[in-house]
mmCIF file of the C-alpha atoms, coordinates in Angstrom:
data_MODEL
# 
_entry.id   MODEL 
# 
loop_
_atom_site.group_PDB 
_atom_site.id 
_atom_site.type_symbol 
_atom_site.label_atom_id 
_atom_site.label_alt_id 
_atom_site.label_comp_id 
_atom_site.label_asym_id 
_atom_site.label_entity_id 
_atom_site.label_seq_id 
_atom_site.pdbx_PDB_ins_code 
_atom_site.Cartn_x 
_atom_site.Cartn_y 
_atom_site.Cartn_z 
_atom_site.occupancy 
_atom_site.B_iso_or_equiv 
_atom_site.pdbx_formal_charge 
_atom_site.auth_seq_id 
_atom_site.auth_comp_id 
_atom_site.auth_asym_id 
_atom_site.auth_atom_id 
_atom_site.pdbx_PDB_model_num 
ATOM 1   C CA . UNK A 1 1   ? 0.000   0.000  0.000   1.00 0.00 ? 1   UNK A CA 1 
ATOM 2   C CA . UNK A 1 2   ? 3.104   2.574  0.767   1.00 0.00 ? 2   UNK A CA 1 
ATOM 3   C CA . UNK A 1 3   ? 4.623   1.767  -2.780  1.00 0.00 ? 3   UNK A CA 1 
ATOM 4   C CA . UNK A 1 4   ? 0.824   3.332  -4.629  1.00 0.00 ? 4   UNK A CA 1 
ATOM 5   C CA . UNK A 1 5   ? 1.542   6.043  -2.656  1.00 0.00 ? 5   UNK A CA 1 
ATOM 6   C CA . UNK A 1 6   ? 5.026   6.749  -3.841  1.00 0.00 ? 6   UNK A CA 1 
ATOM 7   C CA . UNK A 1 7   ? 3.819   6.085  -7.301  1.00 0.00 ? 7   UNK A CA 1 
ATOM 8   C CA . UNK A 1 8   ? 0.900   8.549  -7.741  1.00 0.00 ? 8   UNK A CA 1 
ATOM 9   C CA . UNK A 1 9   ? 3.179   11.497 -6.770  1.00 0.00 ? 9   UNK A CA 1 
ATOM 10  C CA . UNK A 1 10  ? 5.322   10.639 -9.637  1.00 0.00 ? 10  UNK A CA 1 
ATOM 11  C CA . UNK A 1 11  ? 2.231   9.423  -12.126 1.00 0.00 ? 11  UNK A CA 1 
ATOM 12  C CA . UNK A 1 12  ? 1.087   13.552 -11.122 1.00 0.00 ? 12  UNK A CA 1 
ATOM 13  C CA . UNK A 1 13  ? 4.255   14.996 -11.625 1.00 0.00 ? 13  UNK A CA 1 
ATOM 14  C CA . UNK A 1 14  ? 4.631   13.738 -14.988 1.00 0.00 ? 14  UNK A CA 1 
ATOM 15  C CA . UNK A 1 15  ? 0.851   15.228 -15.580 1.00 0.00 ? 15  UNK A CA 1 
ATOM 16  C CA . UNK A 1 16  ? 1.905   18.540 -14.907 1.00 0.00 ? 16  UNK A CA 1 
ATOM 17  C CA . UNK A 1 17  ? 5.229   18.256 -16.701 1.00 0.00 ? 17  UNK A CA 1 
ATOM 18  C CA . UNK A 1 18  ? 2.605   17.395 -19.888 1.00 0.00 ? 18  UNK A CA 1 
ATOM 19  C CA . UNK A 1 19  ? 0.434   20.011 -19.041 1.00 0.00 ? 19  UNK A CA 1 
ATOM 20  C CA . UNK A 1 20  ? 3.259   22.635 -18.644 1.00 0.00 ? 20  UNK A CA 1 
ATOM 21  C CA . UNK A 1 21  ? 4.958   21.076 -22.503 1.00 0.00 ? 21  UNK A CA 1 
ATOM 22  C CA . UNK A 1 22  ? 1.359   21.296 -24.006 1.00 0.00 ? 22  UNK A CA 1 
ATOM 23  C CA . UNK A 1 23  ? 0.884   25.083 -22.087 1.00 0.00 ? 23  UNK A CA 1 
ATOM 24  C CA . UNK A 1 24  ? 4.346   25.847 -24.040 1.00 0.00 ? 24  UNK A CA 1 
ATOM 25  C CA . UNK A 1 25  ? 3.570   24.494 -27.432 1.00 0.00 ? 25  UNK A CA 1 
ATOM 26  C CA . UNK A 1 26  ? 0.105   26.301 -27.831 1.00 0.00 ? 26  UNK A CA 1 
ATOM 27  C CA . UNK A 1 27  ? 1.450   29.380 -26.656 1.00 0.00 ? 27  UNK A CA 1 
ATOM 28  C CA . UNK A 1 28  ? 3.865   29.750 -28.917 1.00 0.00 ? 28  UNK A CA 1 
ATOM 29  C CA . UNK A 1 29  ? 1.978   27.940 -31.874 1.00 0.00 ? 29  UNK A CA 1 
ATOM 30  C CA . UNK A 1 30  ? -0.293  31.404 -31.450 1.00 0.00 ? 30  UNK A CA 1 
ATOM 31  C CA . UNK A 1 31  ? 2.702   33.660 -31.896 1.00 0.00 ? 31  UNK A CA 1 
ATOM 32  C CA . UNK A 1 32  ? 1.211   35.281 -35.337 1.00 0.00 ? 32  UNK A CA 1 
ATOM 33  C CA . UNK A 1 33  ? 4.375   37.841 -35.178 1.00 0.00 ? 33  UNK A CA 1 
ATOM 34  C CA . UNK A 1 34  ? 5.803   38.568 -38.744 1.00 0.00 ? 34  UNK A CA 1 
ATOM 35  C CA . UNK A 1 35  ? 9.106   39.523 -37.157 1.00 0.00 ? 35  UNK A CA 1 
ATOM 36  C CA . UNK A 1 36  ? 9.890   39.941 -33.160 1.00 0.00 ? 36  UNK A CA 1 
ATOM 37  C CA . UNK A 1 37  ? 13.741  41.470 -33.155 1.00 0.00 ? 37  UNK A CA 1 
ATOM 38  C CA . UNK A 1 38  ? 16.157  43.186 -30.573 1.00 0.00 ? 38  UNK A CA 1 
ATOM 39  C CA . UNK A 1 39  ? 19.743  45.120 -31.973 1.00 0.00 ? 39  UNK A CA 1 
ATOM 40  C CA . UNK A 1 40  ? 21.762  44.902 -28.900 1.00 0.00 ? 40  UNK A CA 1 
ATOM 41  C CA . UNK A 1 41  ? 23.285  48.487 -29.269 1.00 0.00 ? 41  UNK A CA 1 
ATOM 42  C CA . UNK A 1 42  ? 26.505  48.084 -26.390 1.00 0.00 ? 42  UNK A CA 1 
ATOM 43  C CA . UNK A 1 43  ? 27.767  50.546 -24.057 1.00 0.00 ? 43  UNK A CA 1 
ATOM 44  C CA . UNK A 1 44  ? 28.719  53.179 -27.031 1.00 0.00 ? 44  UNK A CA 1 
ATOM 45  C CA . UNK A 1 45  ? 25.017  54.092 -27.140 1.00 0.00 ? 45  UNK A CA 1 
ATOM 46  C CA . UNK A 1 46  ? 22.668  54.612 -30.623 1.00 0.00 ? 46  UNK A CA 1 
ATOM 47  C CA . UNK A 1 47  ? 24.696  56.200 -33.236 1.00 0.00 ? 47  UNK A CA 1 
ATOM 48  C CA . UNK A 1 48  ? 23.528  59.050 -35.147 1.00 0.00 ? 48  UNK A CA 1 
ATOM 49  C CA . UNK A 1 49  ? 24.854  57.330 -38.196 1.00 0.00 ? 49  UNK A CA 1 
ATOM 50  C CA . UNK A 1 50  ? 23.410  54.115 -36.840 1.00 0.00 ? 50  UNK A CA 1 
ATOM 51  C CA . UNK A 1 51  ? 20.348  52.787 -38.995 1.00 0.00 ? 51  UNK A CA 1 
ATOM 52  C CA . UNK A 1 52  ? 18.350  49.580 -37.559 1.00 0.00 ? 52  UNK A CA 1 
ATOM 53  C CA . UNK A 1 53  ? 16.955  47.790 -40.311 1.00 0.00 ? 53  UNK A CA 1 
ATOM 54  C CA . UNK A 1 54  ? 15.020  44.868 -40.245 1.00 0.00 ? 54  UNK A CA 1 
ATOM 55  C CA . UNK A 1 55  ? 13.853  42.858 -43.275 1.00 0.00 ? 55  UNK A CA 1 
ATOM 56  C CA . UNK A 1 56  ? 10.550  40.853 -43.458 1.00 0.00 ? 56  UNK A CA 1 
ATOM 57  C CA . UNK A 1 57  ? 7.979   39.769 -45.999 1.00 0.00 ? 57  UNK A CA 1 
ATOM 58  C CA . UNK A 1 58  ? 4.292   40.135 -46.499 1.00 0.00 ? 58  UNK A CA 1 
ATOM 59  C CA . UNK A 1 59  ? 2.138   37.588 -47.185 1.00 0.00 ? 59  UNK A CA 1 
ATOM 60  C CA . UNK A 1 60  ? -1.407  38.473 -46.321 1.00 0.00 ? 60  UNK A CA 1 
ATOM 61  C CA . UNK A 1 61  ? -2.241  42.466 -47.824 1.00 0.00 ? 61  UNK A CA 1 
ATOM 62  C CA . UNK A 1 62  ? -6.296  42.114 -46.721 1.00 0.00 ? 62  UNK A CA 1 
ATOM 63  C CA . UNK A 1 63  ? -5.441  42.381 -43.070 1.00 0.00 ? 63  UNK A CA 1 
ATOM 64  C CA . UNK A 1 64  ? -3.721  45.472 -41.175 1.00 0.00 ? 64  UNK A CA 1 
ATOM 65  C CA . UNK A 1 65  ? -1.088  45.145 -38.966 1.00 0.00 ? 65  UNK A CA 1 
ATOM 66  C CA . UNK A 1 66  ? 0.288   46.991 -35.575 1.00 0.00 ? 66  UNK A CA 1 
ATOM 67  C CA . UNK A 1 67  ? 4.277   48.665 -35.319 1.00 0.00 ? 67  UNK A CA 1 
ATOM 68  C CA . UNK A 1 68  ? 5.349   48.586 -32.109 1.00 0.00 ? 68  UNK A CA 1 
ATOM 69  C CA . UNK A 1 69  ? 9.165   49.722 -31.464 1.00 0.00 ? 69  UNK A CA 1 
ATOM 70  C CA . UNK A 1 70  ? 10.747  49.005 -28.000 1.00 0.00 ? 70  UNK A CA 1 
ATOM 71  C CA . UNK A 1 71  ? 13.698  51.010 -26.140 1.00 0.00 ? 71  UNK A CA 1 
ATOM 72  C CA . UNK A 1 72  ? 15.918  49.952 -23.463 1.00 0.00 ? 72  UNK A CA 1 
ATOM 73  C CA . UNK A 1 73  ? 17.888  52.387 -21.654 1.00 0.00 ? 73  UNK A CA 1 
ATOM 74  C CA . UNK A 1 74  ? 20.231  52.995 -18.641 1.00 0.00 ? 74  UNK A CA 1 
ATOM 75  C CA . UNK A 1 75  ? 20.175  56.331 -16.256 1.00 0.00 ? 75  UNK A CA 1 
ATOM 76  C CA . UNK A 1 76  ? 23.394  56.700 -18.343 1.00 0.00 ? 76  UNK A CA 1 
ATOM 77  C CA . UNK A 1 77  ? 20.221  58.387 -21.163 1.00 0.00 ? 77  UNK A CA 1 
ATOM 78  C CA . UNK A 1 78  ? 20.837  62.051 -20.518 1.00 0.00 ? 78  UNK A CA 1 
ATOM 79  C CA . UNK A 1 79  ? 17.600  63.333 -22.276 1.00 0.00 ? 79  UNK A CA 1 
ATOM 80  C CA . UNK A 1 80  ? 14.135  63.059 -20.834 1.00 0.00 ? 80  UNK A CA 1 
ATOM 81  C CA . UNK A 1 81  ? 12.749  62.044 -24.214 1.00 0.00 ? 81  UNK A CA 1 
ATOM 82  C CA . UNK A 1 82  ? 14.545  60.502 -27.678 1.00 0.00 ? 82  UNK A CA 1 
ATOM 83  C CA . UNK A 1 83  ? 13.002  61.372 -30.881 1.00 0.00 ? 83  UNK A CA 1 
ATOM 84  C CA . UNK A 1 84  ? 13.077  58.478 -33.220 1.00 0.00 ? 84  UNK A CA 1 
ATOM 85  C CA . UNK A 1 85  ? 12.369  57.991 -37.202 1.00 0.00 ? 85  UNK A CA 1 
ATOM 86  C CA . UNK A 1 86  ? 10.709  54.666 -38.065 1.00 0.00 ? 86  UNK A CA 1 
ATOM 87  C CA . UNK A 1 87  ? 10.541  53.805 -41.638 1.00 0.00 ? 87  UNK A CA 1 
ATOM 88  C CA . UNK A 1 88  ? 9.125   51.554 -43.937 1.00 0.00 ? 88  UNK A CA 1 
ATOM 89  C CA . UNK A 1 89  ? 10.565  50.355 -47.524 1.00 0.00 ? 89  UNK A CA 1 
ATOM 90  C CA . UNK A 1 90  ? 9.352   48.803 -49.634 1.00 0.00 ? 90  UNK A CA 1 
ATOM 91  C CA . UNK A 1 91  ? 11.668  46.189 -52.068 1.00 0.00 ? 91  UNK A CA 1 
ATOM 92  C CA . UNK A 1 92  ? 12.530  48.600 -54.447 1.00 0.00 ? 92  UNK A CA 1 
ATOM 93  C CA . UNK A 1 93  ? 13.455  51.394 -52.082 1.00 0.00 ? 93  UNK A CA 1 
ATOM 94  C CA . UNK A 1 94  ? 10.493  53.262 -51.678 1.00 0.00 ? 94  UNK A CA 1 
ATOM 95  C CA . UNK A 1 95  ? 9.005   54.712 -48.827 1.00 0.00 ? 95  UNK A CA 1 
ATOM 96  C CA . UNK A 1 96  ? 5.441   53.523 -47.774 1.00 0.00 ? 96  UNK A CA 1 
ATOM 97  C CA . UNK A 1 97  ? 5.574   54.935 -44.331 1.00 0.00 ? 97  UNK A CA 1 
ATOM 98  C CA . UNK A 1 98  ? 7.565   57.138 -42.035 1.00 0.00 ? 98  UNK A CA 1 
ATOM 99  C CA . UNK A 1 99  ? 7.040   58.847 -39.152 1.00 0.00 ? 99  UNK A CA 1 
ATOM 100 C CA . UNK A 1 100 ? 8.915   61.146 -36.550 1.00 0.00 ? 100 UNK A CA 1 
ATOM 101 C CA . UNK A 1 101 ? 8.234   59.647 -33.210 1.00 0.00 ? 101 UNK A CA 1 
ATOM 102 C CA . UNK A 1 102 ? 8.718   60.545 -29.596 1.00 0.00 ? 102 UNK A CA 1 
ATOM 103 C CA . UNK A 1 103 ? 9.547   58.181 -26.825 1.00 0.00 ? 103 UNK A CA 1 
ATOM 104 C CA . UNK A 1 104 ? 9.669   59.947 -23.449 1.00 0.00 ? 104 UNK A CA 1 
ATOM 105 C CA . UNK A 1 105 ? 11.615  57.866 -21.467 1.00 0.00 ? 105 UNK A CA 1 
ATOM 106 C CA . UNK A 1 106 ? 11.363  60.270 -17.985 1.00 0.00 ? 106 UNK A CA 1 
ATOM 107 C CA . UNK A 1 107 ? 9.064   62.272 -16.439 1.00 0.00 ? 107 UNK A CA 1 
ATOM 108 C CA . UNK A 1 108 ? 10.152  65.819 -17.236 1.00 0.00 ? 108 UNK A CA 1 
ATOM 109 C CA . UNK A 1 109 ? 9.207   67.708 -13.890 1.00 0.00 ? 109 UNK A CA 1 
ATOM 110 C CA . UNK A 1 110 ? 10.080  64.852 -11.634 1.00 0.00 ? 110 UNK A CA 1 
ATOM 111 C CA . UNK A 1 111 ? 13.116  63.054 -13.240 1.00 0.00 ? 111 UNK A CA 1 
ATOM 112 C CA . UNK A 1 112 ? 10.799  59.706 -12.393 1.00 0.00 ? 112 UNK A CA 1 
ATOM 113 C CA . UNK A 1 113 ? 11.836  57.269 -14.703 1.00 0.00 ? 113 UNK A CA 1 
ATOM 114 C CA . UNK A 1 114 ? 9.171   55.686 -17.049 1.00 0.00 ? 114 UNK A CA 1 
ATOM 115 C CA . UNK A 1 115 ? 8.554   52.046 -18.158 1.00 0.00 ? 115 UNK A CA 1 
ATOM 116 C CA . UNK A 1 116 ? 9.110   48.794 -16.836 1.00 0.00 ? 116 UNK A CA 1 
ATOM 117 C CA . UNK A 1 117 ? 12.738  47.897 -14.922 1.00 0.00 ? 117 UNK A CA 1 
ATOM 118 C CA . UNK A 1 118 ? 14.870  47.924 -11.603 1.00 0.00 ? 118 UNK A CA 1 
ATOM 119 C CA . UNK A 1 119 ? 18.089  49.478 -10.623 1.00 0.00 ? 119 UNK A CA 1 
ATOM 120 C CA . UNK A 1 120 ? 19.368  51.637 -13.907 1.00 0.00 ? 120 UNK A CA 1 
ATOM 121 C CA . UNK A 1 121 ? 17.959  49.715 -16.650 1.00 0.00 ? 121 UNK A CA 1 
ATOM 122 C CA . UNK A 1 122 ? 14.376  50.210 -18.046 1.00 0.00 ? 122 UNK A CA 1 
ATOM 123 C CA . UNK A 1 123 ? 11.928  49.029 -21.143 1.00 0.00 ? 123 UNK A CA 1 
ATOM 124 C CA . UNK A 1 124 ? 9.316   51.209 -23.057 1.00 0.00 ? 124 UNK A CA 1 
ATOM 125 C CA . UNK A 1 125 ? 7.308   49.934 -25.979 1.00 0.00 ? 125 UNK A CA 1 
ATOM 126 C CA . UNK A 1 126 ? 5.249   52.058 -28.207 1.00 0.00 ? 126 UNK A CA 1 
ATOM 127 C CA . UNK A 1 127 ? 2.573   51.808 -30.840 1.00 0.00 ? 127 UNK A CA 1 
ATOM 128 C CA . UNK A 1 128 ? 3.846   53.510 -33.400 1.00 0.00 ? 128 UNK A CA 1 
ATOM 129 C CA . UNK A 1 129 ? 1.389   52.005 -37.117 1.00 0.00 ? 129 UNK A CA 1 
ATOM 130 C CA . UNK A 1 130 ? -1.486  50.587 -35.248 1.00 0.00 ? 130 UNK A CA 1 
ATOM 131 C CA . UNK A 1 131 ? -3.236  50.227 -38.575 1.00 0.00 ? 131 UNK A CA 1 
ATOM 132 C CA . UNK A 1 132 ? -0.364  49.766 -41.071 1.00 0.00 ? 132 UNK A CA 1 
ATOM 133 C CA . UNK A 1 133 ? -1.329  48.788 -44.376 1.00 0.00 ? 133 UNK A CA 1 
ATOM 134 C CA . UNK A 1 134 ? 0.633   46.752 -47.217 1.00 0.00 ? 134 UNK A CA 1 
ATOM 135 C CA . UNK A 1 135 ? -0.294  47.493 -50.827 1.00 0.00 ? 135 UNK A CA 1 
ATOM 136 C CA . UNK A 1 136 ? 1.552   44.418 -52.551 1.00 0.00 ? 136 UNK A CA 1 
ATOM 137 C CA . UNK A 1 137 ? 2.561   41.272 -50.226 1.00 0.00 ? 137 UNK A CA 1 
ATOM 138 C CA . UNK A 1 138 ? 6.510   41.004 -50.643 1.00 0.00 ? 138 UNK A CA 1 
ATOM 139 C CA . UNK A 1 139 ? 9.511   42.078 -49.115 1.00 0.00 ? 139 UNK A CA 1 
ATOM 140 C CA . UNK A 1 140 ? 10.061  45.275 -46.645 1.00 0.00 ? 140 UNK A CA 1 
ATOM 141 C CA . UNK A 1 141 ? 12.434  46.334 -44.521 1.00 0.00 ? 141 UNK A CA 1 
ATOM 142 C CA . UNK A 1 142 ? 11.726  48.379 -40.908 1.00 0.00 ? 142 UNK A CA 1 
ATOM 143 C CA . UNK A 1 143 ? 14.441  50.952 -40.903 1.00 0.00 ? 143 UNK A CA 1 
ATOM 144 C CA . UNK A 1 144 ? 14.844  52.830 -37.551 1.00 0.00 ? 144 UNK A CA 1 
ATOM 145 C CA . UNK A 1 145 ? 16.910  55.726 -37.364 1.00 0.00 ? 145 UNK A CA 1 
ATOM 146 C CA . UNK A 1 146 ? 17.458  58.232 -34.003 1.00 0.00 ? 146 UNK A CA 1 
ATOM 147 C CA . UNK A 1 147 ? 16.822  61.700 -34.877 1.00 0.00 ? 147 UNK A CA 1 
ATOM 148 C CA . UNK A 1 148 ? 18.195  63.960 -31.650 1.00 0.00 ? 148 UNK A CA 1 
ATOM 149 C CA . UNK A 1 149 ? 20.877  66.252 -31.970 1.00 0.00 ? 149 UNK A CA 1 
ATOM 150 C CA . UNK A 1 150 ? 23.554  64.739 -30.192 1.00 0.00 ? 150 UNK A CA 1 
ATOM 151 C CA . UNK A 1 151 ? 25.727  62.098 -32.490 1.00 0.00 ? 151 UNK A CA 1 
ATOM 152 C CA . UNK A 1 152 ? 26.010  59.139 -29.714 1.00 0.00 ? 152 UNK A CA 1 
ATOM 153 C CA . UNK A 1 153 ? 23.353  58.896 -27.341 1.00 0.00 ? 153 UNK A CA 1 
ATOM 154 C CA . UNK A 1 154 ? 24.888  56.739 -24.527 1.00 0.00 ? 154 UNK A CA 1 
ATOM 155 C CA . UNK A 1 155 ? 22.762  54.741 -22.141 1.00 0.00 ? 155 UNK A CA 1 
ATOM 156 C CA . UNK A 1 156 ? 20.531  53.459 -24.859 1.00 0.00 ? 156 UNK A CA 1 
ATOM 157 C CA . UNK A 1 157 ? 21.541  49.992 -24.672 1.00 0.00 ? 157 UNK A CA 1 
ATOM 158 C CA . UNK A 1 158 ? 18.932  48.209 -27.727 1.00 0.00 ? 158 UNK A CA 1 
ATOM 159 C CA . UNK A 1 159 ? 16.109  49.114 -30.104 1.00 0.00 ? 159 UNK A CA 1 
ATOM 160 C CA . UNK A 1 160 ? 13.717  46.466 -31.351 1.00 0.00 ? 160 UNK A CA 1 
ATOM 161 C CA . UNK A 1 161 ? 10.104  46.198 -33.196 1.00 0.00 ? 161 UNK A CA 1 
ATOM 162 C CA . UNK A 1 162 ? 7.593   43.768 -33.246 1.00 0.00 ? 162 UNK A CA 1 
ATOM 163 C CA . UNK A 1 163 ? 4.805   43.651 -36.812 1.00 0.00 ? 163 UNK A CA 1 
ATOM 164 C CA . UNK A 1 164 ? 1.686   41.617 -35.829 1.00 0.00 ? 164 UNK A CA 1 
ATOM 165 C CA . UNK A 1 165 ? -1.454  41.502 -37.410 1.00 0.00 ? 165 UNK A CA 1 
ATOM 166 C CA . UNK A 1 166 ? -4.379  42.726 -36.310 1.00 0.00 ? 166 UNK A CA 1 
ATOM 167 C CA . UNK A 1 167 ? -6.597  39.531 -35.889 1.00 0.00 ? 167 UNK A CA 1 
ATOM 168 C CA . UNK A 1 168 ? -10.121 41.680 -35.787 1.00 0.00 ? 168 UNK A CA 1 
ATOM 169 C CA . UNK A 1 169 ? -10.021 43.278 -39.278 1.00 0.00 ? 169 UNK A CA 1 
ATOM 170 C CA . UNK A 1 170 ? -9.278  40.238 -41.603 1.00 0.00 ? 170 UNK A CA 1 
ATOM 171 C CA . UNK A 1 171 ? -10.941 40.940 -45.001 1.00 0.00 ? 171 UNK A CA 1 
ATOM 172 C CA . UNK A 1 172 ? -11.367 44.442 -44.547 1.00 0.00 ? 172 UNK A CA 1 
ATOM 173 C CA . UNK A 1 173 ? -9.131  46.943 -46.569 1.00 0.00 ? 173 UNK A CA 1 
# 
């Protein structure tokens, strides 16, 4: 009678193991993301002459789909905001969409920091296209350039964007 007992704690455990493998496989089988990417930008900071581009392709032009750009930054960041130029090309080099954008990173009476973090590191993300719209599926590129008027700007440590469709407006254009 002591050895059932022994068993069915193990029998269990391997229950939730499954259930925490199955949990992880249907999450990320409902990642829809058409590209999820970080540029890890070091300790020198986001060049001036420093462009982030990110290519990715198009297949589905009847839904619309949401821009959202992420910063990371130190308390080395000695601006309160960064102004920011997101782009997007299309394969033969022309502009669809650009934007000058403005992430404000602190609080400019109190010097609070904004976003998520501890200690001297924090993350923003912004909506920048929430209804961006393709006009031929193919190739693009996400160029993201920053547009303050200092050359380095030290303490922002990486710059990503995520494109992801919007699920509630398939079919309309």
């Amino acid at each position: 009678m002591d050895h059932k007992h022994r068993q069915a704690p193990k029998l269990s455990g391997l229950r939730i193991l499954g259930l925490f493998i199955s949990l992880w496989v249907f999450s990320s089988c409902g990642d829809t993301a058409v590209f999820d990417q970080t540029e890890s930008l070091g300790e020198t900071g986001w060049l001036q002459t420093k462009k982030i581009e990110i290519p990715f392709e198009i297949k589905d032009t009847l839904v619309s789909y949401s821009l959202d750009v992420s910063l990371r930054q130190s308390n080395d960041y000695a601006f309160y905001n960064l102004y920011f130029v997101p782009q997007i090309i299309d394969s033969k080099g022309k502009v669809i969409k650009k934007a000058l954008a403005e992430a404000i990173l602190y609080d400019a009476k109190s010097g609070k920091a904004k976003g998520a973090g501890l200690g001297d590191m924090y993350s923003h993300s912004y909506s920048i296209f929430p209804a961006l719209h393709f006009p031929a599926a193919g190739k693009y590129t996400l160029r993201l350039e920053q547009y303050m008027r200092t050359d380095t700007l030290s303490g922002v440590v990486s710059v990503g964007a995520a494109l992801h469709p919007n699920p509630t407006d398939h079919g309309k254009n």
